[in-house]
C-alpha positions in Angstrom: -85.0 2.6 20.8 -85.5 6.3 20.6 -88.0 8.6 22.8 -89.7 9.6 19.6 -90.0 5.7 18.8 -91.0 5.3 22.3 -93.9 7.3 22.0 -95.3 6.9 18.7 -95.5 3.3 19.6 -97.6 3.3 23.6 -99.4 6.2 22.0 -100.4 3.9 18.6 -101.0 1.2 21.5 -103.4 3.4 23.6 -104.9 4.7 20.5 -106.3 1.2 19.5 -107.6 0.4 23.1 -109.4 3.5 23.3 -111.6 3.3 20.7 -112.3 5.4 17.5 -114.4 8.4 18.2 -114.8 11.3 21.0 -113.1 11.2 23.7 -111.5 8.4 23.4 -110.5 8.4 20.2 -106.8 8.6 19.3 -105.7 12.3 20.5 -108.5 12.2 22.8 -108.1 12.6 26.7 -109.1 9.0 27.3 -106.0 8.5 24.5 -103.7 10.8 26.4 -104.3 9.2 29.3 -104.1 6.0 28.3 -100.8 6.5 26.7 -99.2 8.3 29.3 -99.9 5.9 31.7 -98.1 2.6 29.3 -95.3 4.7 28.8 -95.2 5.2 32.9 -95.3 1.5 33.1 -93.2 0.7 30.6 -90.0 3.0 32.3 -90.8 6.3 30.6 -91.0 8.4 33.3 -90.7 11.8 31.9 -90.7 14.5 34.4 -93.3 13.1 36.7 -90.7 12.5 39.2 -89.1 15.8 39.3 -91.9 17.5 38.9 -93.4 15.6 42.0 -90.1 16.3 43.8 -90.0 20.1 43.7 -93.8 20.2 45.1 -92.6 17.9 47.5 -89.5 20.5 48.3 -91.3 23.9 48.0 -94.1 22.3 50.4 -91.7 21.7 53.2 -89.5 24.7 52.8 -92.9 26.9 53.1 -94.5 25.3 55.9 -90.8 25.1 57.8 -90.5 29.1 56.3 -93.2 31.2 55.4 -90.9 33.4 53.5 -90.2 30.7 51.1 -93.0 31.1 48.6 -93.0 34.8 48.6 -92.7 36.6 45.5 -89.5 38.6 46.7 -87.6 34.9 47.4 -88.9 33.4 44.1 -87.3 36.2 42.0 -83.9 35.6 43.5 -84.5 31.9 43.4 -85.1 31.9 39.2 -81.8 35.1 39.1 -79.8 32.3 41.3 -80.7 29.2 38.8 -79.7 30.9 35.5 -75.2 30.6 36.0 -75.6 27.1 37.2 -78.4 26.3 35.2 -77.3 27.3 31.5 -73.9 25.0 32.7 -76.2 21.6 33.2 -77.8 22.9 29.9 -74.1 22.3 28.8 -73.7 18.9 30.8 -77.2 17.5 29.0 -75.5 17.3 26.0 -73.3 15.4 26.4 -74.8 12.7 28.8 -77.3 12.5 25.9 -74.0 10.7 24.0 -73.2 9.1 26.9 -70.5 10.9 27.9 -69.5 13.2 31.2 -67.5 16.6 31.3 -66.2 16.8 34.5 -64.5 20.4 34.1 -67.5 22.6 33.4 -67.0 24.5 36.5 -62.8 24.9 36.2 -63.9 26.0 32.1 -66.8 28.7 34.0 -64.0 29.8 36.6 -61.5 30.4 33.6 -64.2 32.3 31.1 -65.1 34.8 34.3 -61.3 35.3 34.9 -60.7 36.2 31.3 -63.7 37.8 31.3 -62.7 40.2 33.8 -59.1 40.8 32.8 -60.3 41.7 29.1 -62.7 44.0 30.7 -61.2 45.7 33.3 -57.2 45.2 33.6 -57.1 45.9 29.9 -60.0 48.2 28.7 -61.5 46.5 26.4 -65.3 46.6 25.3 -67.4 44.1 27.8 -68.7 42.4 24.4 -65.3 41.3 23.2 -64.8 40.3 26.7 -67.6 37.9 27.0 -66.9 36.9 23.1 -63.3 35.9 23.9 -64.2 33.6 27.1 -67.2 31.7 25.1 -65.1 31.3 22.5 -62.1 30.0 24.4 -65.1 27.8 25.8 -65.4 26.6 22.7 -61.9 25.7 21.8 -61.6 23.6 24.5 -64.3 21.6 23.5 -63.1 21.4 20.3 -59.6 20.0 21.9 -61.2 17.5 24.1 -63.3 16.3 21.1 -59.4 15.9 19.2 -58.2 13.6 21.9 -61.4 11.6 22.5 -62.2 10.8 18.2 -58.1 10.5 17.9 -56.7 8.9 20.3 -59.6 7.3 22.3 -58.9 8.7 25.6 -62.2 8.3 27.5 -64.1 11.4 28.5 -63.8 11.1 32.0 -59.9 11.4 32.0 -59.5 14.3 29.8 -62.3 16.2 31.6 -60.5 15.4 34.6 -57.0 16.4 33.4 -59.1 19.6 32.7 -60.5 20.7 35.6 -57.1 20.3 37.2 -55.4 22.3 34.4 -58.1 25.3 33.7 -58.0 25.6 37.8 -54.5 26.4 37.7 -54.6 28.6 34.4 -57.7 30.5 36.2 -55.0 31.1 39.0 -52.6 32.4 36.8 -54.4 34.5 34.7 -56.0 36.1 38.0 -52.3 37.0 39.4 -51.4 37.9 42.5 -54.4 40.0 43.7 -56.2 36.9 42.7 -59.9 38.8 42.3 -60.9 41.7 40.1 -64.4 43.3 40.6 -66.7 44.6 37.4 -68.0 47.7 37.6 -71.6 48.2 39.1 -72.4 50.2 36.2 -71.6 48.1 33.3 -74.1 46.2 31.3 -73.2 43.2 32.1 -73.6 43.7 35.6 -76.9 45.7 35.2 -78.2 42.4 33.6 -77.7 39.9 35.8 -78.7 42.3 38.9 -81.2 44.7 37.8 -82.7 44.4 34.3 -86.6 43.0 35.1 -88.9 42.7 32.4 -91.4 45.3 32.1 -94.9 44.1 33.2 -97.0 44.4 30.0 -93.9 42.9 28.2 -93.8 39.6 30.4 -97.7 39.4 29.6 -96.9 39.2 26.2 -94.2 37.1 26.1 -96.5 34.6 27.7 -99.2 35.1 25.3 -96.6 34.6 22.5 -96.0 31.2 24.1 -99.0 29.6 24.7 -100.0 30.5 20.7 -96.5 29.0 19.6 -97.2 25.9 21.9 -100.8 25.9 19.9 -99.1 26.5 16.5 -96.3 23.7 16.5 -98.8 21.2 18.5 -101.2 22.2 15.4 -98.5 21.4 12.7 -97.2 18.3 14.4 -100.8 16.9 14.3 -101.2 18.1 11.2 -98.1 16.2 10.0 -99.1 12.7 12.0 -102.1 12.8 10.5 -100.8 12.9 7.1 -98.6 9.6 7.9 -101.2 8.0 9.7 -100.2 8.0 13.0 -102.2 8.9 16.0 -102.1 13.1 17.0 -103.6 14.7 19.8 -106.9 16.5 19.5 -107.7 19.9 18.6 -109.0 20.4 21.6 -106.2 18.9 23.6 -104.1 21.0 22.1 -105.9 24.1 23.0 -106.8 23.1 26.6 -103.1 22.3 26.5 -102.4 25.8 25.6 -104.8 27.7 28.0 -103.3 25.6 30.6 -100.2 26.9 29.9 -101.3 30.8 29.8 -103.4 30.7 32.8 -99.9 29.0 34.7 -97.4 31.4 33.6 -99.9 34.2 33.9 -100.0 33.5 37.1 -96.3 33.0 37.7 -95.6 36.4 36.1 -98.5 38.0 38.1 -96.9 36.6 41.2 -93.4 38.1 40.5 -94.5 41.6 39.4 -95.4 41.7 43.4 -91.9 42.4 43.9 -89.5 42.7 41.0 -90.4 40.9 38.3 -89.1 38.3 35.7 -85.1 39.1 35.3 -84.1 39.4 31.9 -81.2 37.2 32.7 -84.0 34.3 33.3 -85.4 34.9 30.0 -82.0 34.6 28.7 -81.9 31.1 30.1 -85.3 30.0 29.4 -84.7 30.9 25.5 -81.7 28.9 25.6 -83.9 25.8 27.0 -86.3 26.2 24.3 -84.1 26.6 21.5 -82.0 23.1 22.9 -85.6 21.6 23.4 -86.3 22.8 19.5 -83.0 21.2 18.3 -83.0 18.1 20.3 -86.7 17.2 19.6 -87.6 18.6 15.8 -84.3 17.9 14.2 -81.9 15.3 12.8 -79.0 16.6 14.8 -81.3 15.9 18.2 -82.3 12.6 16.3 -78.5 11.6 15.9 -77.7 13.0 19.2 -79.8 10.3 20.7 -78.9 7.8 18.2 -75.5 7.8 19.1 -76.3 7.9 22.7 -78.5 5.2 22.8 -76.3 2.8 20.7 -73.4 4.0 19.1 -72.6 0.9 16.5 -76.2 1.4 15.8 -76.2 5.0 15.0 -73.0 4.7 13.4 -74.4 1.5 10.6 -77.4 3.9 10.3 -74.8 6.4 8.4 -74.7 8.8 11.2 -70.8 10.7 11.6 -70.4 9.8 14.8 -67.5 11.7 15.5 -68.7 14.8 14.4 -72.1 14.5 16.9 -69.3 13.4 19.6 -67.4 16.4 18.6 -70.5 19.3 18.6 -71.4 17.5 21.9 -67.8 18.3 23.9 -68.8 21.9 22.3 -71.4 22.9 23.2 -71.2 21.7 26.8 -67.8 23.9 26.9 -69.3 26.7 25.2 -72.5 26.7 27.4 -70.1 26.4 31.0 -68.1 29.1 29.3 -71.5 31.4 29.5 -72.8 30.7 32.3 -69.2 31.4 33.9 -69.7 34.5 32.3 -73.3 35.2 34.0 -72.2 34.4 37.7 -69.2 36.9 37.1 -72.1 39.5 36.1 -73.7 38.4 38.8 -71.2 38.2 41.4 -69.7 41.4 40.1 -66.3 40.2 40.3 -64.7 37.1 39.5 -61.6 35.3 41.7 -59.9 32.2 42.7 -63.3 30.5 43.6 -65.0 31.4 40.7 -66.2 27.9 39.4 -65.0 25.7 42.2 -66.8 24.4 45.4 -70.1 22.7 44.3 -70.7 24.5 41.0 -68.9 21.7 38.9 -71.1 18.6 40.9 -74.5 20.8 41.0 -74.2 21.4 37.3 -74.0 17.7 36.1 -76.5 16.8 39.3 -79.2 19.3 37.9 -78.8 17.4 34.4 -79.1 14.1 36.3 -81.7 14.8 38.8 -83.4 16.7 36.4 -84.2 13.2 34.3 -81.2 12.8 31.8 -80.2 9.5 32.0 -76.2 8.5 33.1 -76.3 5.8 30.6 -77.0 8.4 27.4 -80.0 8.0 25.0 -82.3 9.6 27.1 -83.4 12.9 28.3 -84.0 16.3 27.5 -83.1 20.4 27.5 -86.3 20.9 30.0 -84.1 18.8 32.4 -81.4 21.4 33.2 -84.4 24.0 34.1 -86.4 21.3 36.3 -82.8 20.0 38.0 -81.0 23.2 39.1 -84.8 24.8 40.4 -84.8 21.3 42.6 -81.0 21.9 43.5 -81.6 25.8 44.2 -84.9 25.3 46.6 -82.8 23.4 48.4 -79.9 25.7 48.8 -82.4 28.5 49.1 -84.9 26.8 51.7 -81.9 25.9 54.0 -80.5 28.8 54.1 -83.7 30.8 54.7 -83.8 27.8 57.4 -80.0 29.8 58.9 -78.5 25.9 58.5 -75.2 25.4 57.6 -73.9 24.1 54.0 -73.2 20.6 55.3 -76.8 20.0 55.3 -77.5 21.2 51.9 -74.7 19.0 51.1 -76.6 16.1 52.4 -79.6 16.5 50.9 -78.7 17.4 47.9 -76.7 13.6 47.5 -79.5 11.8 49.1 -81.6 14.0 45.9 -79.2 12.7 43.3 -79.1 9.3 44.3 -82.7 9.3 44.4 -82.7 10.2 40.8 -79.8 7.8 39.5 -82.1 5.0 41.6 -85.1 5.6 39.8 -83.5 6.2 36.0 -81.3 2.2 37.4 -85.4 1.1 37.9 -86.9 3.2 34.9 -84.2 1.5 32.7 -84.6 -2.0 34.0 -88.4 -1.4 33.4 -87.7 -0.6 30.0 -85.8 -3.5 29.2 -88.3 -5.5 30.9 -90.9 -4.4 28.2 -89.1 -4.4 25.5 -88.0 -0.2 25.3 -84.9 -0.4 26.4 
């Protein structure tokens, strides 16, 4: 069964048992409520526990370091997040079908060192730089989709056959002197270091998303109204809305202490929102879960399964192929351990602990964002804490196996009531 399907039917549920008018009528608070917490004991867990995680995490780290929460440490928190983060963005994809890619950080090592070359060995214009190592990013997805539709070669081989083979072309394409540095005063560099968004311009931006939050909760009302179904309230929705201005006005107002937002954040927040956009308001998303959820299913309902299976592989190549491209701007330089050490395991933990499920079928864009902000506190906390990596190590695993322990009991839970 489907998340949409999910909800529609603890929400009808709650709907009934709260009664017809006011505030507990369906779309009413009582309603809300009421079906949040069925679909809490029925498995659905949302983001609860991630959300609940990360105040857990930023708690600790401030009372162990007050220089944790300040607004200096935050903006180089969210600038840290983005590389990684647009990678799980990748990786959520293609758990959704119920598959792994374990090369995203050999395939974000490789797009840096082409990057680079293109750019500075031979000259070329840092555009067709960056458009050449997407779209290589892209071809390789295309290549492992080939092998997987064709030959039936499970995802987990060819990823890792990948990560093997784009280490050593990253090596070779590097040469000898096995690092190149971009220039300070390129663009690309500029972005990822030291574009911020002007003040009046962040206040806007939040404006023009707690009226676009309004607008498509309005419609979607609108819409299950028209079928029958229960919709949240009017004034839900706009209580919903103010919620969501007075929180990121805040946020913004925080970060303007110091630097501000970085445009580079923005970059990977729009990215978020446009995957939340496809995956929840289109067939594609519909299919994507489909297929991850129950393959023969999706595939007797008329859905081409290897073409989702196909956009899948691409998109999670495409997306490690950016944000390979982001931590070269932000490193200024790319070398041999571009896209190795944890990169490859913290991308497809973010996606995990973030709530997308191992098994497929479940999950959302919103959980790259939420995972690699858990899996950067950490990193950040500890080493404001002067502790050694082997600790972040640690506590990182014991994070991710929290996560897969929960989605194991969420699942089980499901099953138990019929959702699974």
């Amino acid at each position: 069964m489907s998340d949409t399907t999910t909800r529609d039917t603890a929400a009808a549920s709650a709907a009934k048992a709260a009664g017809p008018a006011g505030t507990s009528g369906p779309g009413g608070p009582r309603a809300r409520l009421a079906a949040d917490g069925a679909r809490l004991r029925g498995g659905d867990l949302g983001v609860a526990p991630v959300v609940a995680g990360l105040v857990v995490i930023w708690t600790v780290m401030q009372i162990l370091n007050p220089i944790f929460l300040s607004s200096a440490n935050l903006v180089n928190l969210l600038l840290e997040c983005v590389p990684v983060g647009v990678i799980a963005l990748g990786v959520v994809f293609m758990l959704l079908v119920g598959q792994i890619d374990l090369s995203v950080g050999s395939i974000s090592g490789l797009s840096a060192a082409v990057t680079a070359v293109v750019f500075v060995d031979q000259g070329r214009p840092a555009w067709l730089a960056i458009v050449a190592a997407v779209a290589l990013g892209a071809a390789v997805g295309w290549c492992y989709a080939q092998v997987y539709n064709r030959l039936g070669v499970p995802s987990f081989v060819i990823s890792l056959a990948g990560l093997l083979g784009f280490l050593g072309l990253q090596l070779w394409i590097l040469g000898p002197k096995g690092s190149i540095n971009l220039p300070f005063d390129s663009w690309p560099v500029t972005f990822a270091q030291l574009a911020f968004v002007p003040p009046w311009l962040a206040f806007a931006l939040v404006a023009a998303g707690a009226a676009a939050l309004y607008w498509t909760g309005h419609a979607r009302a609108a819409e299950r109204r028209r079928a029958d179904l229960p919709a949240t309230a009017e004034r839900t929705l706009i209580l919903r809305s103010l919620a969501l201005l007075a929180g990121l006005g805040l946020a913004v107002w925080y970060l303007n202490r110091d630097r501000g937002v970085g445009w580079m954040f923005v970059l990977f927040l729009g990215l978020v929102l446009a995957a939340h956009y496809v995956l929840s308001r289109t067939r594609y998303g519909k299919s994507l879960y489909a297929v991850g959820g129950n393959v023969e299913a999706a595939r007797r309902a008329g859905i081409d399964v290897k073409r989702i299976y196909t956009s899948a592989f691409v998109l999670c190549t495409t997306l490690a192929a950016l944000g390979g491209v982001l931590a070269a701007a932000r490193l200024a330089a790319a070398n041999q351990s571009s896209g190795t050490g944890d990169v490859n395991l913290n991308a497809i933990a973010a996606a995990v602990i973030g709530g997308t499920s191992l098994f497929g079928g479940r999950g959302g864009a919103f959980a790259a964002l939420l995972g690699i902000v858990v899996i950067q506190s950490i990193s950040n906390g500890l080493t404001l804490l002067n502790l050694d990596s082997s600790y972040r190590f640690m506590v990182t695993g014991a994070v991710l196996m929290l996560a897969v322990a929960l989605d194991s009991a969420a699942r089980r839970s499901r099953r138990t009531h019929g959702r699974a």
